[in-house]
C-alpha positions as CSV (number, residue, x, y, z in Angstrom):
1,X,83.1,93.2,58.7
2,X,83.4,89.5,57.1
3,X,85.0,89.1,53.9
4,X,85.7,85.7,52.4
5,X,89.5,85.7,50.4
6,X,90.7,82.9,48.2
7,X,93.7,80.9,49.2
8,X,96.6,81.9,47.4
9,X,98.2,79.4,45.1
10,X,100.3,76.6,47.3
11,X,99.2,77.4,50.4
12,X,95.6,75.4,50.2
13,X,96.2,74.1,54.0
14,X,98.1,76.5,55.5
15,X,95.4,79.5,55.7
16,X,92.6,79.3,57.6
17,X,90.5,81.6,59.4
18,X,90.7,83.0,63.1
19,X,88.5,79.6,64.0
20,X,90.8,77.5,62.2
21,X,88.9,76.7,59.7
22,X,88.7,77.3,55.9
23,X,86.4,76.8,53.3
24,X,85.1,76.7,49.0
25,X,84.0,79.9,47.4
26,X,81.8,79.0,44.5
27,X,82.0,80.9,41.3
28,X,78.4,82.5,41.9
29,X,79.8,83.9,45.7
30,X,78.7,81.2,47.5
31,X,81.1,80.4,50.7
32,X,80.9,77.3,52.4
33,X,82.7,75.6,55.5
34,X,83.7,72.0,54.4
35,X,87.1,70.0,54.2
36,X,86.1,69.0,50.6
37,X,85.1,70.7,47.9
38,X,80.9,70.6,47.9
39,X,79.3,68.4,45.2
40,X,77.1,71.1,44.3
41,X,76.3,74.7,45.0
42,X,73.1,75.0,47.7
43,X,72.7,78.5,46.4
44,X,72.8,78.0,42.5
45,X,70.5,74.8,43.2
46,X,67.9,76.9,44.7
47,X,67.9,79.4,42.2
48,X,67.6,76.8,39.7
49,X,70.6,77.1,38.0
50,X,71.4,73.3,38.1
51,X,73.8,73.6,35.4
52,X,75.7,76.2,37.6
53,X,74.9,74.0,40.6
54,X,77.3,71.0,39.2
55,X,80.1,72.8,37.3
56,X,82.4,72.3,40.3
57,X,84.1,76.1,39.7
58,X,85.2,76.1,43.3
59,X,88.2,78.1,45.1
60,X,89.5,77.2,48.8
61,X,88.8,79.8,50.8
62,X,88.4,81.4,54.2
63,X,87.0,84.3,55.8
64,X,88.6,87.3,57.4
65,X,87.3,89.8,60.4
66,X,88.3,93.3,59.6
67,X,87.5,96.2,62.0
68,X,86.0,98.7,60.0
69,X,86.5,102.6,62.1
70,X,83.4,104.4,62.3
């Protein structure tokens, strides 16, 4: 299983995931791979929540593989 966690507080380039690379979580649950924060949500934009899209509520993030035990 994938799960995407925030970066804690002053450590924004120091965690990254197993790839080495990190990401933005958006405040809808949108992840996204980028160096720098998106302009606009993809997901929010497509649902038509433009206001949403634009309100720049992003978190760095990065994505972590758990095993998960049958």
């Amino acid at each position: 299983m994938i799960t995407v966690k925030p970066v804690p507080a002053g450590s924004m380039n120091a965690v990254r995931d197993q790839a080495g690379r990190n990401g933005w979580l958006h405040n809808c649950g949108a992840f996204v791979y980028l160096d720098s924060q998106p302009h606009r949500c993809g997901v929010c934009w497509s649902a038509c929540r433009t206001g949403q899209a634009f309100n720049g509520q992003w978190n760095k993030a990065y994505t972590a593989r758990q095993e998960v035990s049958s």
